[in-house]
C-alpha positions as a Markdown table, in Angstrom:
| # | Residue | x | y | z |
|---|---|---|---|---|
| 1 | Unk | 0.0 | 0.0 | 0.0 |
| 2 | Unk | 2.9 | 2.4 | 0.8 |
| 3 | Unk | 4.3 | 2.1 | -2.1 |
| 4 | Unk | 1.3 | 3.1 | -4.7 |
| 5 | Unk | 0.6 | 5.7 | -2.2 |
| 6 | Unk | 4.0 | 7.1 | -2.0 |
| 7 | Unk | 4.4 | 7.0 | -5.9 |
| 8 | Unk | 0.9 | 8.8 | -6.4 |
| 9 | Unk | 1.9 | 11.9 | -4.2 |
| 10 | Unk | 5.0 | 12.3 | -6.2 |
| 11 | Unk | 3.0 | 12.5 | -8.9 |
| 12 | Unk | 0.7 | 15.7 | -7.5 |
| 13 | Unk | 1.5 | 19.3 | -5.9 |
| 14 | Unk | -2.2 | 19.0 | -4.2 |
| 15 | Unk | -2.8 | 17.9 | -0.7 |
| 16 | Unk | -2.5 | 14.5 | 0.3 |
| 17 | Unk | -3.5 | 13.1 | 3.5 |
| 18 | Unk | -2.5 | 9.0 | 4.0 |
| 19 | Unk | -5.1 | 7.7 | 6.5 |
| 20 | Unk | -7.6 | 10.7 | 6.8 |
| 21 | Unk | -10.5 | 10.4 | 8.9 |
| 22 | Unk | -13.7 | 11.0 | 6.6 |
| 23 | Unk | -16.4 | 10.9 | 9.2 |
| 24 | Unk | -16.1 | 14.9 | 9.8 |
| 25 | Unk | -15.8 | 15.1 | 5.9 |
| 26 | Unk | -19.6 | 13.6 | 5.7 |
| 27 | Unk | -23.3 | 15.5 | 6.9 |
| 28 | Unk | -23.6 | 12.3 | 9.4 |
| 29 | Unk | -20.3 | 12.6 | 10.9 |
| 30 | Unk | -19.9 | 8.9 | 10.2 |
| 31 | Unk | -17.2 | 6.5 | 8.8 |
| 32 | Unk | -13.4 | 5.3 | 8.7 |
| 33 | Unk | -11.0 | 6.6 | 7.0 |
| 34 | Unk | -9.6 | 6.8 | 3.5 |
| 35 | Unk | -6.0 | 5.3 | 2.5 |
| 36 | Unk | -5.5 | 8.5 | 0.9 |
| 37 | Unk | -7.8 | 11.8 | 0.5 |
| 38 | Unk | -6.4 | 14.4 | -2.2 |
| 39 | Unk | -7.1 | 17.7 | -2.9 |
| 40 | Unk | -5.7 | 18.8 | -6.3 |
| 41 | Unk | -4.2 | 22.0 | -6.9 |
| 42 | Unk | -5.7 | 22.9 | -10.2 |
| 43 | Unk | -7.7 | 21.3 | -13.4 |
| 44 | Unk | -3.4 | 19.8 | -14.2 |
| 45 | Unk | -3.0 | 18.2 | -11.3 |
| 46 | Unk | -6.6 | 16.4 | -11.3 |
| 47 | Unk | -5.4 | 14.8 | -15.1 |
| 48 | Unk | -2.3 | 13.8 | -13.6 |
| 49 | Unk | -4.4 | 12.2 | -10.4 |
| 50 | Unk | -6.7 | 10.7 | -13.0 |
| 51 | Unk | -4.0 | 9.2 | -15.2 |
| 52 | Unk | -2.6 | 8.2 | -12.0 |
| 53 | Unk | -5.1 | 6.0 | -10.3 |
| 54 | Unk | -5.4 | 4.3 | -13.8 |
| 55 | Unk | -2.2 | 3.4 | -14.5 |
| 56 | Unk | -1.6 | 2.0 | -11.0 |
| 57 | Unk | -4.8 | 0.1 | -11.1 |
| 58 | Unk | -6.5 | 2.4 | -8.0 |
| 59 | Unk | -9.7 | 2.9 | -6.9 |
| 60 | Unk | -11.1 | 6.3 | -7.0 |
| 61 | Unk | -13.9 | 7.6 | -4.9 |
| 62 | Unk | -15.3 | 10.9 | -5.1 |
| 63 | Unk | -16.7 | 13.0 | -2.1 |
| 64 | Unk | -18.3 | 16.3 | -2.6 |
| 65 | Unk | -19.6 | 17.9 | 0.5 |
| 66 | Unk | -20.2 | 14.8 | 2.6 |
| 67 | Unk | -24.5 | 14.7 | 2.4 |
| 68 | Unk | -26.2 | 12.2 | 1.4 |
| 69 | Unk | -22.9 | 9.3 | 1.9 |
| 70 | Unk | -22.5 | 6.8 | 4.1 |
| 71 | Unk | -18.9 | 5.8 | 4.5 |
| 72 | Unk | -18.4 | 2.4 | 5.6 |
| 73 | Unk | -16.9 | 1.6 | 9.5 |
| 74 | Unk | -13.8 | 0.3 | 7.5 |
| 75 | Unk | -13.2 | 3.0 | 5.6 |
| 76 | Unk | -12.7 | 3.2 | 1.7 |
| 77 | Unk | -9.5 | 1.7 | -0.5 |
| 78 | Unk | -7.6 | 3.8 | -2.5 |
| 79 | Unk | -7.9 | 7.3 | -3.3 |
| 80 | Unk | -11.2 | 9.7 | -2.0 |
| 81 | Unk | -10.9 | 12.8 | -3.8 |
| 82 | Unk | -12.3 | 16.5 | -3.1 |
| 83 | Unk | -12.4 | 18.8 | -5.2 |
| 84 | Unk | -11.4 | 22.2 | -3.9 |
| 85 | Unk | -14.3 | 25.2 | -4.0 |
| 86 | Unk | -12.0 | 27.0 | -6.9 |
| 87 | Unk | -10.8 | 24.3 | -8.8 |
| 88 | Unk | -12.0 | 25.1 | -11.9 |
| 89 | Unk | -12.6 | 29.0 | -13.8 |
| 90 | Unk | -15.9 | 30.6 | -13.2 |
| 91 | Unk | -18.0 | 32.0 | -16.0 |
| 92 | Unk | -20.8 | 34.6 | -17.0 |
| 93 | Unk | -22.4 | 34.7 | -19.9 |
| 94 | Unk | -25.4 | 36.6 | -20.4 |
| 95 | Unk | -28.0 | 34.5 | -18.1 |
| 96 | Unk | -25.4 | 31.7 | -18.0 |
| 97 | Unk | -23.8 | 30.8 | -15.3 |
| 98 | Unk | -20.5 | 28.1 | -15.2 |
| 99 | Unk | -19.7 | 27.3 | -11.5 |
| 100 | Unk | -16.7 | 24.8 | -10.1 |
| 101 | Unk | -18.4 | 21.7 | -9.4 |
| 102 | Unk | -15.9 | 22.0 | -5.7 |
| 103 | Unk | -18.2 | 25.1 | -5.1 |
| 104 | Unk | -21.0 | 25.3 | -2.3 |
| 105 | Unk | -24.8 | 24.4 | -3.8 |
| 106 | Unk | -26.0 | 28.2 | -2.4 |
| 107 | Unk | -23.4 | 29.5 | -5.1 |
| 108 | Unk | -25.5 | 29.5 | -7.7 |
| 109 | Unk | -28.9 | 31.4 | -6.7 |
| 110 | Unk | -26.3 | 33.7 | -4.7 |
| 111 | Unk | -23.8 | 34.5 | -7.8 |
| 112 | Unk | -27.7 | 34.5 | -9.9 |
| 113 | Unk | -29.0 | 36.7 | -7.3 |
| 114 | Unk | -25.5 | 39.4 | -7.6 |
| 115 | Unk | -26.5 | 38.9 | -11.4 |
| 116 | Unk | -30.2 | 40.1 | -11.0 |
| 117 | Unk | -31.2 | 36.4 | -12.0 |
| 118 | Unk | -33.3 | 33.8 | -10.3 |
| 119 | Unk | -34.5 | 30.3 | -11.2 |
| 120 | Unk | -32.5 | 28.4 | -8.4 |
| 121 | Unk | -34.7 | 29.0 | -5.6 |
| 122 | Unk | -35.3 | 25.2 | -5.1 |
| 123 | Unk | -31.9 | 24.8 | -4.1 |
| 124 | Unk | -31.6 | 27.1 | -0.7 |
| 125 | Unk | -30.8 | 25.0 | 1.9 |
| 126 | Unk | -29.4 | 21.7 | 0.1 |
| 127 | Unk | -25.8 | 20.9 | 1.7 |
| 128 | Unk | -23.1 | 19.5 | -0.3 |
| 129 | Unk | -21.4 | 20.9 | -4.0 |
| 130 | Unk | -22.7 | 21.4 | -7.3 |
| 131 | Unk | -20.9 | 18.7 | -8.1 |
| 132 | Unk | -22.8 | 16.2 | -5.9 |
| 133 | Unk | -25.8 | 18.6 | -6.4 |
| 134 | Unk | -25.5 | 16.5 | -10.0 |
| 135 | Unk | -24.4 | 13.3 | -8.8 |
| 136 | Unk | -28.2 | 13.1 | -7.7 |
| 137 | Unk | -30.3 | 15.8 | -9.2 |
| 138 | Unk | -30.7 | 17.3 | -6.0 |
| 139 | Unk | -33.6 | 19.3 | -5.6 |
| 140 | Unk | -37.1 | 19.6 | -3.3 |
| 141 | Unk | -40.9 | 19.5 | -4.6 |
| 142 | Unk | -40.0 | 23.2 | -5.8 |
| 143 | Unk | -37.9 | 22.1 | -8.7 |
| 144 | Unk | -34.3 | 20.0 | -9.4 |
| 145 | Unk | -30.9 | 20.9 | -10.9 |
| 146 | Unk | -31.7 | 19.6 | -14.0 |
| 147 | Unk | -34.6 | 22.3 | -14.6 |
| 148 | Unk | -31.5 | 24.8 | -15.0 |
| 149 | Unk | -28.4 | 22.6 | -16.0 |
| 150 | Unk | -27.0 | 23.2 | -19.9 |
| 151 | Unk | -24.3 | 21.4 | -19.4 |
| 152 | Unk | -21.4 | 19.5 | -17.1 |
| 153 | Unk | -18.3 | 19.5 | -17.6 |
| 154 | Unk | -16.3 | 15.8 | -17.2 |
| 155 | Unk | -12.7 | 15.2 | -16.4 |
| 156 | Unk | -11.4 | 11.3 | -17.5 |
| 157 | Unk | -8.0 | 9.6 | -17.4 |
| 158 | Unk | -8.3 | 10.5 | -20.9 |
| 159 | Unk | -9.0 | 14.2 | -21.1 |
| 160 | Unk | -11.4 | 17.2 | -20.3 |
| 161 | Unk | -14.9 | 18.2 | -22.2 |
| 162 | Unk | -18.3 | 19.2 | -21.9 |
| 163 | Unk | -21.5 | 17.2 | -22.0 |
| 164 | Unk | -24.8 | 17.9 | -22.4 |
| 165 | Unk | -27.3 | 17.8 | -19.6 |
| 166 | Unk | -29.7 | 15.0 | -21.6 |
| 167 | Unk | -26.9 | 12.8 | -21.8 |
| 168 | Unk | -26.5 | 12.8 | -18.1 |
| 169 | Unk | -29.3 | 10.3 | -17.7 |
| 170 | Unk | -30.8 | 12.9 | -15.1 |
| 171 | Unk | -34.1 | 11.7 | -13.2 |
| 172 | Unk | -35.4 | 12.1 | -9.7 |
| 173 | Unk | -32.5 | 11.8 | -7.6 |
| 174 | Unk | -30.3 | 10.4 | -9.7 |
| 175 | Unk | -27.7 | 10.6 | -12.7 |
| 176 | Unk | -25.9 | 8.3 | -15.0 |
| 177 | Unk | -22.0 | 10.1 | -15.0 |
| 178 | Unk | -20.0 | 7.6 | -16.7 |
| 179 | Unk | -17.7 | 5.5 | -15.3 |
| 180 | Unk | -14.5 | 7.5 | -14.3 |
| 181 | Unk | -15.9 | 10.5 | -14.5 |
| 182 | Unk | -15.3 | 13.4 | -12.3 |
| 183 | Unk | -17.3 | 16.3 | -12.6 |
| 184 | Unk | -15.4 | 19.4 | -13.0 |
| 185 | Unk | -17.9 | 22.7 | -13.7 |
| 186 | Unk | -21.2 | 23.2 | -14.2 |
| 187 | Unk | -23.1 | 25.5 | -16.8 |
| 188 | Unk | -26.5 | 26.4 | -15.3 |
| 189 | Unk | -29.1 | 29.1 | -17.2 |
| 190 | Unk | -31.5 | 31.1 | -15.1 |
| 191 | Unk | -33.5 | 33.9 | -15.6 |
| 192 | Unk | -33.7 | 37.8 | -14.6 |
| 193 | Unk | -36.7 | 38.4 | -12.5 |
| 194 | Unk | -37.4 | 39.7 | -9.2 |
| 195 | Unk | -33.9 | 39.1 | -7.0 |
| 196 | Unk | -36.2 | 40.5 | -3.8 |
| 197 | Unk | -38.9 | 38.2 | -4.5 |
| 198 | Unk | -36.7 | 34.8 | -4.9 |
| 199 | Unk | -34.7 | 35.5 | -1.6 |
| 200 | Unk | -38.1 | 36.0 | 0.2 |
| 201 | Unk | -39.3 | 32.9 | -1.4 |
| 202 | Unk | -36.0 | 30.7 | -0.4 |
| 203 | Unk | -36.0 | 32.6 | 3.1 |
| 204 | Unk | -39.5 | 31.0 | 3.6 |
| 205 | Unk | -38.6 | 27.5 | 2.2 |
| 206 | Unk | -35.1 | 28.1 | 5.0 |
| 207 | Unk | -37.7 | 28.2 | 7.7 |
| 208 | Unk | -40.0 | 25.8 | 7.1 |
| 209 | Unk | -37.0 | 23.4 | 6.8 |
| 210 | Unk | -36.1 | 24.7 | 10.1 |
| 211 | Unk | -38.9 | 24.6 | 11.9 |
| 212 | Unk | -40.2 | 20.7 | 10.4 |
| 213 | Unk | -36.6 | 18.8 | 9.7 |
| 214 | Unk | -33.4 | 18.2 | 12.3 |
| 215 | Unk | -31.5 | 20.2 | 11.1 |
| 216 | Unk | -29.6 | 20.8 | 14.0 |
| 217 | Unk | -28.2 | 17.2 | 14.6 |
| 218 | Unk | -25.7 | 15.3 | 11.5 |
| 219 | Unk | -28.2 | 13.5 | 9.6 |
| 220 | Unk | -28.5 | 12.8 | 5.5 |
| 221 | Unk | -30.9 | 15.1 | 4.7 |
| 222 | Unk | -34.0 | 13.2 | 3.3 |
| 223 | Unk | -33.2 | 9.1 | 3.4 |
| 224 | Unk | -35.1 | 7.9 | 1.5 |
| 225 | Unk | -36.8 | 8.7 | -1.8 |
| 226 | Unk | -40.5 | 9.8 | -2.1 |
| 227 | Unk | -42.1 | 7.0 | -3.7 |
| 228 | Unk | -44.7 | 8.3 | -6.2 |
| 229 | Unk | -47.5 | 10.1 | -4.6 |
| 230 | Unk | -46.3 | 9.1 | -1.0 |
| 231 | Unk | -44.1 | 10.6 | 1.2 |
| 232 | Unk | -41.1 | 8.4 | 2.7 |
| 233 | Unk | -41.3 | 10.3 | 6.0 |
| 234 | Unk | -45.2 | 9.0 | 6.5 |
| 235 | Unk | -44.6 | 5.6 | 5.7 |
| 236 | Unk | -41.8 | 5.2 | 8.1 |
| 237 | Unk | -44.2 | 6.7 | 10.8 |
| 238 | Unk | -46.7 | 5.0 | 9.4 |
| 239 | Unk | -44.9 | 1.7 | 10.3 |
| 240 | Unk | -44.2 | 2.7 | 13.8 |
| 241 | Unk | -40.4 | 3.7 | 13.3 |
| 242 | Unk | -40.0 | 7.9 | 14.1 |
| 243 | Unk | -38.2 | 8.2 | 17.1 |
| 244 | Unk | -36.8 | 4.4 | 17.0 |
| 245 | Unk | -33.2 | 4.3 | 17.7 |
| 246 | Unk | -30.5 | 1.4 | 16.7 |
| 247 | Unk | -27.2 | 2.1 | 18.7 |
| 248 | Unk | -26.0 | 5.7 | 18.2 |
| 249 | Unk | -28.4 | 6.4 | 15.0 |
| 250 | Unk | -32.0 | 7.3 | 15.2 |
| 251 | Unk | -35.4 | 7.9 | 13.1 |
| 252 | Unk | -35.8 | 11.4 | 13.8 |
| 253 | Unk | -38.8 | 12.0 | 16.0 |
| 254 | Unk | -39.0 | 15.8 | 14.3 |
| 255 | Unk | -39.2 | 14.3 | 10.7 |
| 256 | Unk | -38.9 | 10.6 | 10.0 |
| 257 | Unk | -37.5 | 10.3 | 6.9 |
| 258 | Unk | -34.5 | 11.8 | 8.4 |
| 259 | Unk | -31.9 | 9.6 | 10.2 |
| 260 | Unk | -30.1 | 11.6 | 12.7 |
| 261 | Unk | -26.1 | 10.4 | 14.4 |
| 262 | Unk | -27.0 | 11.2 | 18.2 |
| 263 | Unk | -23.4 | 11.0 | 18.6 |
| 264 | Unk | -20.8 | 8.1 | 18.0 |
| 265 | Unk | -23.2 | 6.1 | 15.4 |
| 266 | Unk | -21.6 | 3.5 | 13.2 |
| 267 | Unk | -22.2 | 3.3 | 9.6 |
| 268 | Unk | -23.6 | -0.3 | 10.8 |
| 269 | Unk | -26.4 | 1.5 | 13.5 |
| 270 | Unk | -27.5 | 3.8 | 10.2 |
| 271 | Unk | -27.4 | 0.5 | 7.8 |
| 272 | Unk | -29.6 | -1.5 | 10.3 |
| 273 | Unk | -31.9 | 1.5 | 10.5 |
| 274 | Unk | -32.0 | 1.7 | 7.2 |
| 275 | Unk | -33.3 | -2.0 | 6.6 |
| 276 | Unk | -35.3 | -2.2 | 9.2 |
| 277 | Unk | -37.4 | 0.9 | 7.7 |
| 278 | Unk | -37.1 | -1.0 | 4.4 |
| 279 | Unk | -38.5 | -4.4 | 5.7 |
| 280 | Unk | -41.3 | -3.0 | 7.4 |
| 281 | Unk | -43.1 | -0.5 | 4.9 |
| 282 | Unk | -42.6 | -3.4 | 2.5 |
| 283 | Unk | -43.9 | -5.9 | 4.4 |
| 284 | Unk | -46.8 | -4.0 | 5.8 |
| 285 | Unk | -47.5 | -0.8 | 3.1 |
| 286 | Unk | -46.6 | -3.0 | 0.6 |
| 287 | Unk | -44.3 | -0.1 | -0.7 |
| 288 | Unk | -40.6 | -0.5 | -1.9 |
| 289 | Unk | -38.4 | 2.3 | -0.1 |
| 290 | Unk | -35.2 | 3.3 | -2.4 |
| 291 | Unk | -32.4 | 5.2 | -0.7 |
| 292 | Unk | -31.0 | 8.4 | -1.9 |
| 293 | Unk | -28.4 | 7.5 | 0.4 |
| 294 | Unk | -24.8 | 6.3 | -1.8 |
| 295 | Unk | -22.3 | 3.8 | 0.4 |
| 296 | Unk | -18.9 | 4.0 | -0.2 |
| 297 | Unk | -16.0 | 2.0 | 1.5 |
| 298 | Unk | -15.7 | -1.6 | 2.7 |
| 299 | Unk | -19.0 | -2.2 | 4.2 |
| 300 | Unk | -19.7 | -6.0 | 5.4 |
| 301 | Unk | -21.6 | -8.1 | 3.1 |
| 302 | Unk | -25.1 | -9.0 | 6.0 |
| 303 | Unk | -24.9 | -5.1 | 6.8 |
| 304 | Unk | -26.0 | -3.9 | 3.2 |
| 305 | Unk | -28.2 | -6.9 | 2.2 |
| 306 | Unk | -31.6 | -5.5 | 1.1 |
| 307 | Unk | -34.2 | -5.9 | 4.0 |
């Protein structure tokens, strides 16, 4: 292991951490830690991390801000990257707007809002980068990132270019990047309107959150999809499971759907929640929960074995 390690930090001017911790690098503030995280300098030294990990037969995991993972107890093999907020140039055209995929989700409706644009109001609140913000289409009932997404660019072993947004494979809470692919800017179009009005409107959506989710306590954000028509959060109540706790981790007994660390969870206590939320509105709703949640690392076989 030392060695790969050793010859891939030769290979980079970025930061590079053997061993690092990746539980405070997650919204749960779960999980081991990775053999190595890097940080790349620049776009340069991302191609020569990317050609890298291939020639030396590595894995690669991306983390963006930390929501919506679960890193396993044992940690993750090989290389967790993170893109740094100003990796890549930032661009204004007209009404449209190219971010770093590094940078925070509130970057766009703020730079749109400097601009006199809105159009991204469905994104105040949402944790994590615009780079994970399209790893899952993230979004609320007020609209998604695909509603305003042109294009992404993609960084491969290979080279650097943009796609379009419809070849993204872009649905509800998901996206089909391919394989290798790291995510390196985003091109979003809004619209001028009435700045006033849309920080009013994602004021009000800040609140609500506020006052009806956890926010307070590490958590995933929402869990679990909605299925259509339902709410995920009802169903879990529904089946008797808001406020049940397995170990460290806990159903939220403000908003179900919401699966809260009350402090020294495992990435096993969240996994057992998980199924046990699973088995039981399938068994007794006769509805199929699916996870917006992604697991990365070494996780034991029986612990991720669909309930």
């Amino acid at each position: 292991m030392a060695d790969w390690r050793s010859e891939l930090g030769s290979r980079l001017r970025g930061e590079v951490r053997h061993d690092e911790r990746l539980a405070p690098r997650t919204s749960i503030r779960v999980g081991g830690p990775a053999d190595l995280l890097i940080r790349p300098a620049d776009a340069d030294d991302l191609a020569a991390l990317l050609r890298g990990v291939a020639e030396l037969g590595v894995p690669l995991t991306v983390l963006g801000g930390g929501a919506n993972t679960l890193v396993a107890d044992a940690g993750v093999e090989g290389v967790v990257l993170r893109l740094p907020p100003e990796l890549a140039e930032e661009r204004v055209e007209g009404d449209l707007l190219t971010l770093p995929a590094g940078a925070p989700i509130a970057r766009l409706p703020a730079r749109g809002h400097a601009l006199g644009l809105v159009g991204a109001e469905f994104l105040a609140g949402i944790p994590g980068t615009l780079g994970g913000a399209l790893a899952m289409n993230a979004g609320t009932r007020a609209g998604q990132l695909s509603d305003v997404l042109v294009q992404a660019e993609l960084a491969t072993a290979d080279g650097i270019g943009w796609v379009p947004a419809a070849a993204l494979g872009l649905g509800y809470r998901v996206s089909r990047l391919p394989a290798g692919a790291v995510v390196t800017r985003l091109a979003c179009r809004l619209r001028p309107g009435d700045v006033a009005r849309s920080r009013a409107a994602m004021e009000a959506d800040v609140a609500h959150r506020r006052a009806t989710q956890p926010l307070s306590q590490p958590s995933f954000g929402s869990t679990f999809r909605n299925p259509p028509g339902r709410f995920a959060g009802e169903l879990i109540e529904q089946v008797g499971l808001k406020g049940h706790r397995v170990g460290n981790a806990m159903w939220s007994d403000v908003h179900a759907n919401f699966l809260v660390n009350l402090g020294g969870a495992t990435a096993r206590d969240v996994l057992q929640l998980m199924k046990l939320a699973r088995t039981r509105v399938k068994e007794r709703l006769a509805v199929t929960l699916e996870a917006e949640v992604r697991l990365v690392g070494q996780f034991v076989a029986e612990d991720v074995q669909e309930g």
